[in-house]
MITORVEX-569476 format. One record per residue: residue number from 1; residue in one letter; x, y, z of N, C-alpha, C, CB in turn. Coordinates in steps of 0.05 Angstrom, whole numbers, plus 5000, padded with zeros to 4 digits. Glycine has a CB too. Example, Ala and Ser with C-alpha at 12.3 -4.5 7.8 and 13.67 -1.06 7.14 Angstrom:
BEGIN
LUMKOL   n res  n_x  n_y  n_z ca_x ca_y ca_z  c_x  c_y  c_z cb_x cb_y cb_z
LUMKOL   1   A 5264 4886 5156 5246 4910 5156 5264 4934 5156 5226 4911 5181
LUMKOL   2   S 5257 4955 5142 5273 4979 5143 5258 5001 5157 5282 4988 5114
//
This chain:
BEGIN
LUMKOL   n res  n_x  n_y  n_z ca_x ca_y ca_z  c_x  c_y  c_z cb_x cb_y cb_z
LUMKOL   1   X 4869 5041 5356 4895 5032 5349 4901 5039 5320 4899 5002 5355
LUMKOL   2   X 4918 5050 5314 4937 5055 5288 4943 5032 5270 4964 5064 5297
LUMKOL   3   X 4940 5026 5245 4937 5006 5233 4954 5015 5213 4911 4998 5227
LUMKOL   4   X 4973 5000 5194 4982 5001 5161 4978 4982 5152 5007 5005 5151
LUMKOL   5   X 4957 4994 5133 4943 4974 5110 4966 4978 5082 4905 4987 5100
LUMKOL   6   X 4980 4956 5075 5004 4959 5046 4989 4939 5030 5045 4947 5052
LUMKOL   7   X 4983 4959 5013 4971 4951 4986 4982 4941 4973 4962 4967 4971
LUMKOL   8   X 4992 4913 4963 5010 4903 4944 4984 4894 4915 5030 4871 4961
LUMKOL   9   X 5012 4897 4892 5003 4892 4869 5014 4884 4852 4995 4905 4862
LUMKOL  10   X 5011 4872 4827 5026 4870 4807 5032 4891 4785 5018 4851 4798
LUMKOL  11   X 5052 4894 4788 5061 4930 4769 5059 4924 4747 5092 4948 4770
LUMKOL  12   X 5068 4890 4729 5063 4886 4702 5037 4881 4696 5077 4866 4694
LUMKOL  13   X 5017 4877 4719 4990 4877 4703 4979 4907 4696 4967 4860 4722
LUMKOL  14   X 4994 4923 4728 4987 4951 4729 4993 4969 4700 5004 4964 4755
LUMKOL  15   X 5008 4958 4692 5029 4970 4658 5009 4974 4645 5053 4948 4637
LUMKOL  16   X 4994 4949 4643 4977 4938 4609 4958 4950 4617 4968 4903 4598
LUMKOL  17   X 4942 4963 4636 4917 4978 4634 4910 4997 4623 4909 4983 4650
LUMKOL  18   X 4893 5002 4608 4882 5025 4586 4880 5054 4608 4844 5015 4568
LUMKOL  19   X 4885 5074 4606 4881 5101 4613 4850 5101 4629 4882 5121 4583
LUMKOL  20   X 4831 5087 4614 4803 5084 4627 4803 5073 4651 4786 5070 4613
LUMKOL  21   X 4819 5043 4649 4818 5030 4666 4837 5041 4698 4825 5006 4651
LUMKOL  22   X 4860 5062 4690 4873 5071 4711 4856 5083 4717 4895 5082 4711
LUMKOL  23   X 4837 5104 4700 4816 5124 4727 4799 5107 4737 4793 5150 4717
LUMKOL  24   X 4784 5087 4734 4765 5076 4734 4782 5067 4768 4755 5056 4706
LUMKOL  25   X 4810 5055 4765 4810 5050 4791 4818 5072 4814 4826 5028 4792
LUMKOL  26   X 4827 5097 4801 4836 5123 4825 4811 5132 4826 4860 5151 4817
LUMKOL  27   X 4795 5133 4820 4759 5136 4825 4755 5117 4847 4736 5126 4795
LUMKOL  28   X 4755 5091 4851 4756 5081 4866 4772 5080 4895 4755 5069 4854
LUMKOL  29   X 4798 5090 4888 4817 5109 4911 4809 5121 4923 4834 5127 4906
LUMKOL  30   X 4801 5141 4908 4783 5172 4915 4761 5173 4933 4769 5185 4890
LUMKOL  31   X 4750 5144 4935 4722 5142 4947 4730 5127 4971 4698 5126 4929
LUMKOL  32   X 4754 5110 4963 4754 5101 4991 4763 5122 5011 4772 5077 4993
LUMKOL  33   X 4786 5134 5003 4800 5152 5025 4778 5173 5035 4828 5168 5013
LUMKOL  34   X 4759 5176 5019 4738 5194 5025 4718 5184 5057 4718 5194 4996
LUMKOL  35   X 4722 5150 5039 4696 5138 5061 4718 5136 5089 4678 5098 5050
LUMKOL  36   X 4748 5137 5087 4762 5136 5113 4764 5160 5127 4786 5127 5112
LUMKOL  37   X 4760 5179 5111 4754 5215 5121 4733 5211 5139 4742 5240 5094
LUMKOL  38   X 4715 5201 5124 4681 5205 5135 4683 5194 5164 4654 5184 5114
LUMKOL  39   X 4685 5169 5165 4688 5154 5185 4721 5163 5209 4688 5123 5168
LUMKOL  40   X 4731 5180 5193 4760 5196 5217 4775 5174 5219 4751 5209 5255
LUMKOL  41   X 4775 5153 5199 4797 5142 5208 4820 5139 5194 4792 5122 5214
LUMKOL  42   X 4818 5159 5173 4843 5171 5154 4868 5181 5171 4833 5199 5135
LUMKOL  43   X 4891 5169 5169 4915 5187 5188 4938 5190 5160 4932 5164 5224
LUMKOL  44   X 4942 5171 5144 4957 5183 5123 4958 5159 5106 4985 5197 5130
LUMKOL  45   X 4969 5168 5075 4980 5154 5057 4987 5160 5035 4971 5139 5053
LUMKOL  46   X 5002 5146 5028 5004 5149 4990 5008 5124 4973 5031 5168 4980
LUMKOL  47   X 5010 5139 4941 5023 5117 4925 5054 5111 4920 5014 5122 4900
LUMKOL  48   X 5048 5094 4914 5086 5086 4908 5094 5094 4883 5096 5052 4907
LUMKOL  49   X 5118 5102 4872 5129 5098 4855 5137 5074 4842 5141 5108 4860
LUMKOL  50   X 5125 5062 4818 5142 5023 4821 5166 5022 4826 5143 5003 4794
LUMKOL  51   X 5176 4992 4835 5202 4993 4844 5219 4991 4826 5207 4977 4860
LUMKOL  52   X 5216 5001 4795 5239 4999 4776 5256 5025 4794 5231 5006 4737
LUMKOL  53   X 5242 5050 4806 5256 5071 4817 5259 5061 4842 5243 5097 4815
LUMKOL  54   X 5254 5039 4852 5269 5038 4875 5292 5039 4889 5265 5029 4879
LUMKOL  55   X 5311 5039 4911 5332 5038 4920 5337 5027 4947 5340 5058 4916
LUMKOL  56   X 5352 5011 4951 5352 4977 4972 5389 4993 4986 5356 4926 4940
LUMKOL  57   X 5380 4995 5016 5413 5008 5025 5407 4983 5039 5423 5043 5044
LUMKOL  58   X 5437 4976 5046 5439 4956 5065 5476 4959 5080 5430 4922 5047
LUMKOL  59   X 5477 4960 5107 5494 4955 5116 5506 4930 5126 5492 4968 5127
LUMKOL  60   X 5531 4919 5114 5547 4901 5125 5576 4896 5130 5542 4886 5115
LUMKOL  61   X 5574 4888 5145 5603 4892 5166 5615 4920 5167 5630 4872 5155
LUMKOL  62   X 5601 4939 5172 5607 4967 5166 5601 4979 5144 5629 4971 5169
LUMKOL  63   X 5602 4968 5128 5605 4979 5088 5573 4982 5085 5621 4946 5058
LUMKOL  64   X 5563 5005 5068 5545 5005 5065 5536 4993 5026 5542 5032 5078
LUMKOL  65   X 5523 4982 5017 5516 4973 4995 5485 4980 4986 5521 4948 4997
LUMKOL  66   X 5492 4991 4955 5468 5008 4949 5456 4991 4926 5475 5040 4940
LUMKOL  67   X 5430 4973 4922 5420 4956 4900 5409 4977 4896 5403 4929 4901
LUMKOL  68   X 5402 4979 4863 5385 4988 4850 5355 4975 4849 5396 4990 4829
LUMKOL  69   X 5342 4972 4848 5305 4964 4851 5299 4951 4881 5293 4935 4824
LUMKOL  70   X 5280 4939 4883 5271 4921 4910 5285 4907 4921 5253 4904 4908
LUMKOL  71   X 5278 4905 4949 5282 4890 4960 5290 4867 4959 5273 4891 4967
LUMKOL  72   X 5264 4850 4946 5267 4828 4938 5250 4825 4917 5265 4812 4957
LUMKOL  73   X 5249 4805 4893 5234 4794 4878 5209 4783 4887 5247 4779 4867
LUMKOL  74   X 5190 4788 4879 5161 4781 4894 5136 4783 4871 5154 4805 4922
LUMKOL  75   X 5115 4766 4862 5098 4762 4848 5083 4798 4844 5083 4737 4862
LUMKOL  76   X 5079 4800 4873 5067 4824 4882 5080 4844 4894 5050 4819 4896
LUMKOL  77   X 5080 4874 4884 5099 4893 4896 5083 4918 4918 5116 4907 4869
LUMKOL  78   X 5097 4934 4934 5077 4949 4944 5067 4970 4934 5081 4955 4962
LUMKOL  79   X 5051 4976 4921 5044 4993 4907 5035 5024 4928 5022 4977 4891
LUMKOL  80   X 5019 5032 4947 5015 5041 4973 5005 5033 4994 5005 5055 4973
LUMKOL  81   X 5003 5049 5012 5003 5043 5040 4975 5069 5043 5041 5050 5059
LUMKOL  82   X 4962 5056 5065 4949 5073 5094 4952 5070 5108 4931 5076 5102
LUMKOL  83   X 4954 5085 5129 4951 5091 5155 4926 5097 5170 4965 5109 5158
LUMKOL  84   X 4915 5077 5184 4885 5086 5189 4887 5079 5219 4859 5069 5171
LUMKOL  85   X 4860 5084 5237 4846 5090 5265 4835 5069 5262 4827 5115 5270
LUMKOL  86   X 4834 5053 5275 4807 5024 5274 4809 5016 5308 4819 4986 5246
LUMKOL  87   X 4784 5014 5312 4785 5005 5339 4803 4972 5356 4755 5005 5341
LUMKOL  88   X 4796 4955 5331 4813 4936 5334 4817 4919 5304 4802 4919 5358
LUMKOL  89   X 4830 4900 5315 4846 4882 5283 4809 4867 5266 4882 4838 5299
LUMKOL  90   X 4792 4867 5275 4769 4861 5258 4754 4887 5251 4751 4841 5272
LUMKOL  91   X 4760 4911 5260 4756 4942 5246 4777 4950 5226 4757 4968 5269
LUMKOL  92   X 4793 4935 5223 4818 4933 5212 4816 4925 5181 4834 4912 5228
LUMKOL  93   X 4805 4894 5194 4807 4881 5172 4780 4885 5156 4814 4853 5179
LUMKOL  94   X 4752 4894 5174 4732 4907 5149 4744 4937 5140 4696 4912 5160
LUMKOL  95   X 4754 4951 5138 4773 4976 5124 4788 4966 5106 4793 4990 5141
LUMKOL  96   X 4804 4942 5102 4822 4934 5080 4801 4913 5069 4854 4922 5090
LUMKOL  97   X 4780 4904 5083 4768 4897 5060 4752 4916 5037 4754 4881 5069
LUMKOL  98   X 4749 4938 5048 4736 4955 5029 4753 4970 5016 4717 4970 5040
LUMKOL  99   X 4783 4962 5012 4807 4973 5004 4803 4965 4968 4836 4958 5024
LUMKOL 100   X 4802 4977 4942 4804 4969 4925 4830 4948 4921 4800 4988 4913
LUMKOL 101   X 4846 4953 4927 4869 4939 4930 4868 4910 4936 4883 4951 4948
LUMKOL 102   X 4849 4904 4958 4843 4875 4959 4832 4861 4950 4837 4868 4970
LUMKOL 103   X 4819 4885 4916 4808 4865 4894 4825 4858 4873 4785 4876 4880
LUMKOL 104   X 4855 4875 4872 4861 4869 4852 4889 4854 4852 4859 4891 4839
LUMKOL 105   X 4894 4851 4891 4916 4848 4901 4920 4841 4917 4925 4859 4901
LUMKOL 106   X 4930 4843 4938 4931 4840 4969 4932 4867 4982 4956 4824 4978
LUMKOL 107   X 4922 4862 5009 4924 4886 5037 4940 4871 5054 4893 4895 5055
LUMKOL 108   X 4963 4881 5059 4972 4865 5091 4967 4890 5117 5014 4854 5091
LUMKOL 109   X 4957 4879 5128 4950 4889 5158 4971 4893 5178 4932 4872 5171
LUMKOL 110   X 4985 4912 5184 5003 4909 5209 4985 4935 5236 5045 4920 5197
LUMKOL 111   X 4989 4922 5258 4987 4948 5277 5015 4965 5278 4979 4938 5310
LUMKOL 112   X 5008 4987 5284 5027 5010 5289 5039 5010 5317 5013 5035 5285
LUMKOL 113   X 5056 5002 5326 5075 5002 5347 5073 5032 5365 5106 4997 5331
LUMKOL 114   X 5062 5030 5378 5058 5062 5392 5080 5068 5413 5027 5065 5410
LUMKOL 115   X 5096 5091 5406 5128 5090 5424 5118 5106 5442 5160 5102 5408
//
């Protein structure tokens, strides 16, 4: 089953980190998506842009309305997403636990809706 693991984070802690400290954690990226290669259960992902560039459409009563940033205000923002293969929601949840992300942040777990 198809899994999205959304990496949430805090983008103002993400700000203050020294140049070292950003590789230090895409090194840690690098290895995970490697170890989801290894294991084939890589199907896709990326990083986010923070949501100062974000853009929120919403339709009502016909009219369409365009916010500038997120969604919503939230402690924690999504920083990226994977898309992974796991046999079930406890193959799932050891994959996002080995997610750097769930050290510095949260993983939310959804299954993938298969149409």
């Amino acid at each position: 089953m198809k899994y999205l693991l959304m990496i949430y984070t805090n983008e103002a802690n993400d700000a203050g980190a020294t140049p070292e400290e950003q590789m230090a954690v895409m090194t840690e990226y690098r290895a995970y998506t490697q170890q989801l290669h290894d294991h084939n259960a890589y199907k896709g992902g990326e990083a986010l842009m923070p949501t100062s560039m974000a853009t929120t459409v919403r339709i009502r009563d016909g009219k369409r309305a365009i916010t500038d940033g997120p969604f919503a205000e939230t402690k924690e923002q999504l920083g990226g997403f994977f898309i992974i293969e796991a046999p079930d929601l406890n193959g799932a949840i050891e994959a996002a636990s080995m997610c750097p992300g769930a050290k510095y942040g949260s993983v939310e777990l959804r299954p993938v809706m298969e149409m």
